[in-house]
Backbone as CSV, one residue per row, in Angstrom:
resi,resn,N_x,N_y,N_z,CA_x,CA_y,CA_z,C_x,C_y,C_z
1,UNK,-21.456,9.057,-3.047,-20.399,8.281,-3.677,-19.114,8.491,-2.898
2,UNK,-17.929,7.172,-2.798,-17.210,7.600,-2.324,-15.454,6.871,-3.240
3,UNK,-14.441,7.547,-3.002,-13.621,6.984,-3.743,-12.368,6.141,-2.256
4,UNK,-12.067,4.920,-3.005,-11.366,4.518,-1.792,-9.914,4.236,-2.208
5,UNK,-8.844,4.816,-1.703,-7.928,4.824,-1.918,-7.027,3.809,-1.165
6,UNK,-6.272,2.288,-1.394,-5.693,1.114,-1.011,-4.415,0.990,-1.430
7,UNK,-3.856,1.000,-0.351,-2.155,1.353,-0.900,-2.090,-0.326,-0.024
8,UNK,-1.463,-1.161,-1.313,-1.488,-2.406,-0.999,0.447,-3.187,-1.037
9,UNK,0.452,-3.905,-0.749,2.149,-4.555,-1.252,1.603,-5.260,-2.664
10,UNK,2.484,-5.189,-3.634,2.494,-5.820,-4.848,2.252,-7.014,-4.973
11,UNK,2.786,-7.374,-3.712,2.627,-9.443,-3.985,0.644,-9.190,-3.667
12,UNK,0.096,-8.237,-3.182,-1.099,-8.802,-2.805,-2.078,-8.283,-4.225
13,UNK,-1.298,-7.192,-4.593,-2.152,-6.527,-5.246,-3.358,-7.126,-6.957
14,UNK,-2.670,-8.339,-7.364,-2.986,-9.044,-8.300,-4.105,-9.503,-8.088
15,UNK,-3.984,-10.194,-6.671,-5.147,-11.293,-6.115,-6.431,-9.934,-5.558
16,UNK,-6.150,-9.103,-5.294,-7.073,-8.024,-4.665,-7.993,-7.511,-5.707
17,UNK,-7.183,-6.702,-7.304,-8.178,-6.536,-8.081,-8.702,-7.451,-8.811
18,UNK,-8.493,-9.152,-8.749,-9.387,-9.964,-9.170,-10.569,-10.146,-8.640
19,UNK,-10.278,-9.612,-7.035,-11.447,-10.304,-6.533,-12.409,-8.984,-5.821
20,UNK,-12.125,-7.688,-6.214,-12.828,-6.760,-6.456,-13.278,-6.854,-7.887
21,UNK,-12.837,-7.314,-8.842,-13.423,-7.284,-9.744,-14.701,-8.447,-10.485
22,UNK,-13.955,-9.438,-9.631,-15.370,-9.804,-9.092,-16.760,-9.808,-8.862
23,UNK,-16.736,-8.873,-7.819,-17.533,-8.444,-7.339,-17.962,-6.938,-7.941
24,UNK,-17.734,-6.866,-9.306,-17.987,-5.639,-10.175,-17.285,-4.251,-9.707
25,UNK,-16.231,-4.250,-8.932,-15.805,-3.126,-8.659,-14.666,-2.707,-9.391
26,UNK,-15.052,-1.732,-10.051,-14.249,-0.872,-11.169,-12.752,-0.389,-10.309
27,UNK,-11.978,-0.706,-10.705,-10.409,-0.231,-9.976,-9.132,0.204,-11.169
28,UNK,-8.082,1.551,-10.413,-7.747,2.095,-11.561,-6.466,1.402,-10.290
29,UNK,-5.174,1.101,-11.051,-4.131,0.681,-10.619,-2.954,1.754,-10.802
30,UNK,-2.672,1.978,-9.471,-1.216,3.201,-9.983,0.182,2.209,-9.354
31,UNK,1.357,2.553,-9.621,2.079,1.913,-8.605,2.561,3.293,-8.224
32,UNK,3.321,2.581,-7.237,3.811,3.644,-6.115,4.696,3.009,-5.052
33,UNK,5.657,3.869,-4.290,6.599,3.420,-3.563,6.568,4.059,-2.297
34,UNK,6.743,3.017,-1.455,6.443,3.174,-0.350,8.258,4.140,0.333
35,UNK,7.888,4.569,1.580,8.306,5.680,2.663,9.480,4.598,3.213
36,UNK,9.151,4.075,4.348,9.668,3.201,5.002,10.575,2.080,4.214
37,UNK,10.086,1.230,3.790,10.956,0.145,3.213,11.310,0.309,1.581
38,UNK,11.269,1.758,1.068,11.496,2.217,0.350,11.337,1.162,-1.142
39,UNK,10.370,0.743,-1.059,9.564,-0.508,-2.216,8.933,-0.437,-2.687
40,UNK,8.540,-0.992,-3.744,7.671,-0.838,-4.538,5.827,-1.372,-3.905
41,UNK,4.932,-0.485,-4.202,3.694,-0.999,-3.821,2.864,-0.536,-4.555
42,UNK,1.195,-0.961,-4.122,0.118,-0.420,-5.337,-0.570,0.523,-4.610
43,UNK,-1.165,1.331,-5.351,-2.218,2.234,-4.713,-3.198,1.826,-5.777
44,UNK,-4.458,1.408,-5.260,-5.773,1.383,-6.303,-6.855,2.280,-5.316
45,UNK,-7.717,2.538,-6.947,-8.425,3.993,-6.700,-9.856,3.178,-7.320
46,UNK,-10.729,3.085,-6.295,-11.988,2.299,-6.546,-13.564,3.460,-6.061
47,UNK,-13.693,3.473,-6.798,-15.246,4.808,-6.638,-16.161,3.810,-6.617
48,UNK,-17.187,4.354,-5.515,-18.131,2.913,-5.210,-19.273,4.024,-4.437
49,UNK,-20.561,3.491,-4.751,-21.733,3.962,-3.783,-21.326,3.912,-2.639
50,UNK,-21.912,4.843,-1.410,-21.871,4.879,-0.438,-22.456,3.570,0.540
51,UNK,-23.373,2.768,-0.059,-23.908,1.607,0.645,-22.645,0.139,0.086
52,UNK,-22.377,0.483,-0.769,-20.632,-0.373,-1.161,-19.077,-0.208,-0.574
53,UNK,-19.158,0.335,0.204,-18.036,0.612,0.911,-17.470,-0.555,1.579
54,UNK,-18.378,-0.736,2.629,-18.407,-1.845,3.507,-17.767,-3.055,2.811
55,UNK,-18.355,-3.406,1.969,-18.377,-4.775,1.235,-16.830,-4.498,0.692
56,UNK,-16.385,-3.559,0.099,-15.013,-3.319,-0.829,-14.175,-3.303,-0.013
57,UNK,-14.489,-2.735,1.717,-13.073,-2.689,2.639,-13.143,-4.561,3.079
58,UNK,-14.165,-4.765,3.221,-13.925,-6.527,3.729,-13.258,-7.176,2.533
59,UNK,-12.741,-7.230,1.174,-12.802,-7.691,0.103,-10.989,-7.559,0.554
60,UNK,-10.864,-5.761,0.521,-9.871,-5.634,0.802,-8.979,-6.398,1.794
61,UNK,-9.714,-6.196,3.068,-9.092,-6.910,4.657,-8.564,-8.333,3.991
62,UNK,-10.006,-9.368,3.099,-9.729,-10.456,2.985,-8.409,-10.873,2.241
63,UNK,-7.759,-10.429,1.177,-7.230,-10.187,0.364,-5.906,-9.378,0.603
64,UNK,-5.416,-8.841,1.426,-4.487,-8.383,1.997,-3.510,-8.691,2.771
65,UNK,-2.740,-9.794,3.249,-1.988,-10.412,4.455,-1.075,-9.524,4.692
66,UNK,-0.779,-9.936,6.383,0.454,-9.587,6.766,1.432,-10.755,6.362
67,UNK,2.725,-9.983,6.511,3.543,-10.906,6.854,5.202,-10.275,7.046
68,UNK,5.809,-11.510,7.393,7.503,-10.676,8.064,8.183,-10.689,7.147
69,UNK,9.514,-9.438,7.262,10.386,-9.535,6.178,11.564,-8.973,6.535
70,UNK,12.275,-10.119,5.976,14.338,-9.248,6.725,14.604,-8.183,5.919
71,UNK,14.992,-7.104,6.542,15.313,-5.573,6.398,16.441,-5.397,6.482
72,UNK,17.559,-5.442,5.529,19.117,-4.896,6.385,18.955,-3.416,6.079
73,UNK,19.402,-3.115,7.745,19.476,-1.741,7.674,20.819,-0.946,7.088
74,UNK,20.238,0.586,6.331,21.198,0.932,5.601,21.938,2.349,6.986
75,UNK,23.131,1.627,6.906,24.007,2.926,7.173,23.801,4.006,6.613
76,UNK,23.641,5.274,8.143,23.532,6.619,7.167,24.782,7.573,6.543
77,UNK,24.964,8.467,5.875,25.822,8.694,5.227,26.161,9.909,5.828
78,UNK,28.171,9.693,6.508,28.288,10.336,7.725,27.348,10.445,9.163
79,UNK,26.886,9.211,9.333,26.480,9.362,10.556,27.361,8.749,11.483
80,UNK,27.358,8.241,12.202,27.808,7.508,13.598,27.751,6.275,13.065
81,UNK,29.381,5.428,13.160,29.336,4.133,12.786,28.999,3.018,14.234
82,UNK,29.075,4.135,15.088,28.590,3.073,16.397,27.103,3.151,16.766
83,UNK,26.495,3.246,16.021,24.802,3.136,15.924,24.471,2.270,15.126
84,UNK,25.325,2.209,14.274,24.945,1.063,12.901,25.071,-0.703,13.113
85,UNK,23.645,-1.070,12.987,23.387,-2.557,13.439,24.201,-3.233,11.997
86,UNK,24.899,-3.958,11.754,24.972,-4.721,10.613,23.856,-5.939,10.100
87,UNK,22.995,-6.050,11.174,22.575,-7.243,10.608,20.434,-7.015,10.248
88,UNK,20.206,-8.202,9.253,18.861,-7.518,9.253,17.847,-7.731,10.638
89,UNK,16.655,-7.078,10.195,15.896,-6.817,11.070,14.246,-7.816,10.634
90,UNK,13.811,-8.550,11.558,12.201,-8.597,11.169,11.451,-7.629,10.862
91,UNK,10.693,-7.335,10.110,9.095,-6.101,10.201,8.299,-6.703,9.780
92,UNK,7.065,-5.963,10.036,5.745,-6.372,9.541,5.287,-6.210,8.462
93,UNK,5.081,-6.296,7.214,4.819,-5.617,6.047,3.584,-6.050,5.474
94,UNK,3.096,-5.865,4.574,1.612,-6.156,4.282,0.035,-5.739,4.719
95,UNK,-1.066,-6.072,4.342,-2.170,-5.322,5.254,-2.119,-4.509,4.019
96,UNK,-3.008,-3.543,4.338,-3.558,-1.854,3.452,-3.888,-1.276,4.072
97,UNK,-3.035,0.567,4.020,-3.658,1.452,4.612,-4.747,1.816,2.849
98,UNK,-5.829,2.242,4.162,-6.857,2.712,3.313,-7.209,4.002,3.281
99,UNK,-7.949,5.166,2.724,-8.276,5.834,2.957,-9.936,6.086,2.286
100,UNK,-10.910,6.126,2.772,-12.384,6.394,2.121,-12.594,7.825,2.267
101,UNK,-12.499,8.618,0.936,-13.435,10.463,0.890,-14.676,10.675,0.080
102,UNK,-14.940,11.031,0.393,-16.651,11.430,-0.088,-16.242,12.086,-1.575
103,UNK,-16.915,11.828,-3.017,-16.466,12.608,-4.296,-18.277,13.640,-4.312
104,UNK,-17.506,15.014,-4.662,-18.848,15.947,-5.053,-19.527,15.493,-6.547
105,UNK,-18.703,15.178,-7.069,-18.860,15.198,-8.507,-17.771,14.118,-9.186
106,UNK,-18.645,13.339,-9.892,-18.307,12.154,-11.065,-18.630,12.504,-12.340
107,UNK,-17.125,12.445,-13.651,-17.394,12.704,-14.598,-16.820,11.711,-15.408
108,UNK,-17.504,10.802,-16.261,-16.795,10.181,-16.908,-16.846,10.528,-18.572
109,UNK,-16.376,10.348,-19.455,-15.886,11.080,-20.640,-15.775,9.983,-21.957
């Protein structure tokens, strides 16, 4: 058995556990905020046979887009005002990092 952990952007995350669920895959929804663009995002926690993996990361891939987004960058506090861009920036945002770990033991209650 393995549990797969999908830290998704919010706009995707709706359309993702419909269509894992779908396909019968049990998913627990946390939110969570991301590092970088300091935002809001999902982490879902999906436990799946080891021969189901495959199928749940393509579900994922499908279901996931990239896409660009203006960033104004924040001045740091007391830093150097001649480093500081005023204006925003493109990035890439979207996609899922994933992570798949092996579980010893499943208990449900």
């Amino acid at each position: 058995m393995k549990l797969i952990m999908a830290v998704v952007q919010d706009k995707d995350s709706n359309r993702l556990v419909d269509a894992l669920g779908d396909q019968d895959y049990k998913t627990t929804k946390l939110s969570s905020t991301g590092g970088f663009l300091k935002e809001g995002n999902t982490t879902l926690m999906i436990g799946c046979e080891d021969e189901n993996v495959d199928r749940a990361l393509e579900i994922i891939r499908d279901n996931c887009s990239h896409r660009e987004q203006m960033v104004a960058p924040v001045s740091p506090m007391g830093g150097n005002a001649d480093s500081y861009i005023p204006r925003p920036i493109n990035v890439e945002v979207g996609g899922a990092t994933v992570f798949v770990v092996p579980v010893d033991s499943f208990f449900q209650f």
